[in-house]
C-alpha positions as CSV (number, residue, x, y, z in Angstrom):
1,X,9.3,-0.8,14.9
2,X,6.5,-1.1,12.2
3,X,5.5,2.0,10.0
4,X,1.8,2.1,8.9
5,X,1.7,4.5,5.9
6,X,-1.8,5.3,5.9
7,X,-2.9,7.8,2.2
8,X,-6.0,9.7,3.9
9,X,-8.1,11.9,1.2
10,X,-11.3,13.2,2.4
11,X,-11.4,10.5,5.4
12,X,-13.1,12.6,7.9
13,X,-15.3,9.8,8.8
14,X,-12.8,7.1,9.4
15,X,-10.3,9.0,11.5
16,X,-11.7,7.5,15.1
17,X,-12.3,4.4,13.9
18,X,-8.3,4.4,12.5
19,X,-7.0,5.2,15.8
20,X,-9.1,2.4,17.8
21,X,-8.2,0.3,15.0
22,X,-4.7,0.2,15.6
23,X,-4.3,0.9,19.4
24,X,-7.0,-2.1,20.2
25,X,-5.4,-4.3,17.6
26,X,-1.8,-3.5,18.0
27,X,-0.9,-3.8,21.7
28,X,1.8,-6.2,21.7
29,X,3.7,-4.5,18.5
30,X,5.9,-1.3,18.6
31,X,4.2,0.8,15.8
32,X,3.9,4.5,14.3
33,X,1.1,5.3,11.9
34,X,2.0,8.1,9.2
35,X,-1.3,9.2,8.4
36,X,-0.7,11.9,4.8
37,X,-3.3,14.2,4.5
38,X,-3.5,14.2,0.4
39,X,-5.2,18.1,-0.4
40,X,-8.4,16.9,1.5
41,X,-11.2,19.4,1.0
42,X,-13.4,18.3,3.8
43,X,-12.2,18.1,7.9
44,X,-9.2,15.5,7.4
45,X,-6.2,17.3,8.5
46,X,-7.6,19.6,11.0
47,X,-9.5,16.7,12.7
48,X,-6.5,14.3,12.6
49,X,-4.4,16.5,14.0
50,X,-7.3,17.1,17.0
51,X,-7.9,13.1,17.1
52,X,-3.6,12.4,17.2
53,X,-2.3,15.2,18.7
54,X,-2.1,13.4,22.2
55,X,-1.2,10.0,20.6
56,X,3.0,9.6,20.3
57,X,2.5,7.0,17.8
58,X,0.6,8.3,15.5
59,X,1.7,11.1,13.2
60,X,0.0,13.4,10.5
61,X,1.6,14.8,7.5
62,X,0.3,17.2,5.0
63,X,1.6,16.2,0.8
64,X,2.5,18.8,-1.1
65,X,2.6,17.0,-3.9
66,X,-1.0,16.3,-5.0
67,X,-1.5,12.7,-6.0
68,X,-1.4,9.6,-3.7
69,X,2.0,8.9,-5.1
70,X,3.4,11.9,-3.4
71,X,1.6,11.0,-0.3
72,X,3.1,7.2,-0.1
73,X,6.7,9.0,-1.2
74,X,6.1,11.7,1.9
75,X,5.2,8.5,4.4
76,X,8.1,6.5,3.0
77,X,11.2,9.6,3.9
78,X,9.8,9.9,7.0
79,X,9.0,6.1,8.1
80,X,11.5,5.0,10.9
81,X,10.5,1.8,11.4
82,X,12.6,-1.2,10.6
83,X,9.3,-2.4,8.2
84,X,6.6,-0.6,6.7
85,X,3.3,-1.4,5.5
86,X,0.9,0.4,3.2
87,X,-3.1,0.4,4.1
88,X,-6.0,2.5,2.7
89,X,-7.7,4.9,5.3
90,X,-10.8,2.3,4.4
91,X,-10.1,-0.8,6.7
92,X,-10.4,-3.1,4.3
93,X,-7.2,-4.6,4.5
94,X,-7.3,-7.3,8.2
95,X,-5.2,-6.5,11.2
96,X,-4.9,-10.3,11.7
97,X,-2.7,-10.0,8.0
98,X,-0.8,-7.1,9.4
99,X,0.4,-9.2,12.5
100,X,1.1,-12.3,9.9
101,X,3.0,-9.3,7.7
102,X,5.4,-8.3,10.5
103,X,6.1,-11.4,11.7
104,X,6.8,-13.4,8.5
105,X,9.3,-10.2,7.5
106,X,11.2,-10.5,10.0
107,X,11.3,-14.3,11.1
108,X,12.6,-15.7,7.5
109,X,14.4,-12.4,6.8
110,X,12.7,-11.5,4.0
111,X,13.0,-7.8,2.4
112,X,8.8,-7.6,1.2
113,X,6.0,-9.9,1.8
114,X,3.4,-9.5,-0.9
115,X,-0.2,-10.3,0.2
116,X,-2.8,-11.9,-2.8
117,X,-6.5,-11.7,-2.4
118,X,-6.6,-15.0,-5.1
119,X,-4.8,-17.6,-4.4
120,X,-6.2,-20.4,-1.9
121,X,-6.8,-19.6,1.2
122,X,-7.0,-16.1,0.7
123,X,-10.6,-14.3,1.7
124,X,-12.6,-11.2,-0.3
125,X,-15.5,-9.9,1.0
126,X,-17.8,-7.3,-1.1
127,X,-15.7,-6.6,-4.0
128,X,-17.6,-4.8,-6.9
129,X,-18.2,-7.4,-9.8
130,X,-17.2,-5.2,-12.6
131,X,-13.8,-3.6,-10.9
132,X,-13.2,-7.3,-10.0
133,X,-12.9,-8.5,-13.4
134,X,-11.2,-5.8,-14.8
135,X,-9.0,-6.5,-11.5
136,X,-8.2,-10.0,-12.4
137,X,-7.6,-9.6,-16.3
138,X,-5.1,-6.8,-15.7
139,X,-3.5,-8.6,-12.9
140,X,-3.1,-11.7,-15.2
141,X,-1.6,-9.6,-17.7
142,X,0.9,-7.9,-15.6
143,X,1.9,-11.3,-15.0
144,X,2.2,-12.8,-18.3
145,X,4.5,-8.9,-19.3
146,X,7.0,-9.9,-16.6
147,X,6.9,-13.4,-16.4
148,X,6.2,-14.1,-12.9
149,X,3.0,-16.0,-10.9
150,X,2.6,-12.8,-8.3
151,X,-1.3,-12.0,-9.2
152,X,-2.2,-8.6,-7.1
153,X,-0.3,-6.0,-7.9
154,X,-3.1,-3.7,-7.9
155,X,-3.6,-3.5,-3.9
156,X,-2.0,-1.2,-1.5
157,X,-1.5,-3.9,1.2
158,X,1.7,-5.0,1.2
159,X,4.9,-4.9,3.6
160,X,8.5,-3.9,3.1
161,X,11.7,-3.6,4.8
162,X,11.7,0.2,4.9
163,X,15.5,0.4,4.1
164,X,14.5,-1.4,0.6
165,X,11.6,1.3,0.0
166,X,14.2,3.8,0.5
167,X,16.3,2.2,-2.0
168,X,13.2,2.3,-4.2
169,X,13.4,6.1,-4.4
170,X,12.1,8.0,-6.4
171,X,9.0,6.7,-7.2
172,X,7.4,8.4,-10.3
173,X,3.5,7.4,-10.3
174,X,1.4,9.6,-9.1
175,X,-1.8,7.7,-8.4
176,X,-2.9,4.5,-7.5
177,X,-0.3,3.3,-10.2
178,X,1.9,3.6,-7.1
179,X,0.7,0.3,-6.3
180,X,1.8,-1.6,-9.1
181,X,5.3,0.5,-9.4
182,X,6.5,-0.6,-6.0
183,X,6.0,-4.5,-6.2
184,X,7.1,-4.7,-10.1
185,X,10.4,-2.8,-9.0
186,X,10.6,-5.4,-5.8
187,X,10.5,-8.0,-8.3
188,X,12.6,-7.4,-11.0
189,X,15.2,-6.0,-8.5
190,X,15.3,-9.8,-7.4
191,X,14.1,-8.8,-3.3
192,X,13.6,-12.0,-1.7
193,X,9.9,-11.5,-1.2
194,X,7.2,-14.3,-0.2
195,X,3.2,-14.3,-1.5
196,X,0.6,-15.4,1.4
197,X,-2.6,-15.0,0.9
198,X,-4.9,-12.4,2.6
199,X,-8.4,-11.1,3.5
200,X,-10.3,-8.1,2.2
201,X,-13.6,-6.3,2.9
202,X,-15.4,-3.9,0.9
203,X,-15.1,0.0,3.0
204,X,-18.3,0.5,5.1
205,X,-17.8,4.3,5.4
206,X,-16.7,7.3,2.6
207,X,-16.3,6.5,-0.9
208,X,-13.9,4.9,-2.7
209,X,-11.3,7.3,-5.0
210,X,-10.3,4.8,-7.3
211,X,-11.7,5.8,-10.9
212,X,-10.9,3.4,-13.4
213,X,-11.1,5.5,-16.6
214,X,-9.2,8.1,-15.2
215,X,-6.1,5.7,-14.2
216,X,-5.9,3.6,-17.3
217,X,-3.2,6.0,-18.8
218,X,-1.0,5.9,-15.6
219,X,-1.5,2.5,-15.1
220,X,0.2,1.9,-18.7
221,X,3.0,4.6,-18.3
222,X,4.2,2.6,-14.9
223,X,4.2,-0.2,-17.1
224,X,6.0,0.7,-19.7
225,X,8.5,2.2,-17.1
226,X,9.1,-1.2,-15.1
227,X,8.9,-2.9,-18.0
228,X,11.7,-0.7,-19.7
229,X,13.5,-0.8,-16.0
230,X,13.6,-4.5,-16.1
231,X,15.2,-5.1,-19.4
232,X,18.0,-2.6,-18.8
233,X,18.7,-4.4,-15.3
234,X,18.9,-7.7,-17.1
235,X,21.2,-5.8,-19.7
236,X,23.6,-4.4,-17.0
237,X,23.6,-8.3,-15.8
């Protein structure tokens, strides 16, 4: 089975669109979607749980701990598939990917695949200029602090063997930093992990949550934590 961990904060709009998403998209794949209501203040839970409540595979969860790191730590402890993937309630992120996700993961018995927007063959569609250059300069320094040629740490999309996620536990950002803590600690763990490169499309409905000058301090404390991680793993060694 796949889990879809789906963050949903003040996604209303999207809800329908989610559900015919997957179960148009999905039919040949044995899937659940986790859908974590995260302290929503417009029609999100209540209308998820009108919209799913006749639908086995999809489930909705309420965080009660406010940030979307608890919300991706609530979908990860209850996730039962054998693999599970992240996406934003946006549909940016290409079903076509998701197939190639699942498949890869579990044909070369790998324990994450790690999707890049930028590397050849990889498609992006509407990006905002300015968050795309402050996108790649922190991405290329992430990558020149740990040493590696990984360069997207920043996006949600990715896909993991759930038991490794688990292992992962606990995860301490409580943003969007989430993103960049769960593929660092992938990495310099030494998961065997592949990069393929993916599409993305700017969201058509809602607005987007991610506020750059409000993340730049968590974005540095998860760095500072892997970082710190990674050198007392290579100590142990």
């Amino acid at each position: 089975m796949l889990s879809i961990i789906i963050p949903a904060r003040n996604e209303s709009d999207s809800l329908e669109d989610i559900l015919k998403y997957f179960e148009e998209n999905l039919l040949n794949v044995d899937f659940e979607v986790l859908l974590i209501n995260d302290f929503s203040d417009d029609e999100t839970l209540s209308k998820a749980k009108k919209i799913f409540q006749l639908k086995n595979r999809f489930k909705v969860f309420d965080n009660q701990k406010k940030g979307l790191g608890g919300a991706i730590s609530l979908g990860i402890k209850n996730a039962i598939g054998d693999n599970t993937v992240i996406m934003m309630a946006d549909m940016s992120d290409d079903i076509g990917d998701l197939k190639k996700y699942n498949d890869l993961i579990d044909r070369e018995n790998l324990d994450a695949v790690l999707g890049s927007r930028f590397i050849k063959g990889s498609e992006v569609i509407n990006y905002p200029f300015r968050k795309l250059i402050l996108n790649r300069i922190f991405n290329l320094f992430v990558s020149l602090i740990f040493w590696n040629s990984y360069n997207d740490y920043t996006n949600a999309f990715k896909i993991y063997k759930t038991k490794i996620l688990k292992d992962l536990m606990p995860l301490v950002s409580e943003s969007f930093n989430i993103f960049l803590e769960i593929p660092l600690k992938v990495i310099s763990r030494k998961y065997n992990f592949k990069i393929i490169p993916i599409k993305w499309k700017g969201r058509k409905k809602g607005k987007a949550k991610f506020k750059i000058k409000e993340l730049r301090s968590k974005y540095l404390f998860t760095l500072i934590y892997c970082f710190i991680e990674k050198n007392l793993l290579n100590i142990k060694k």
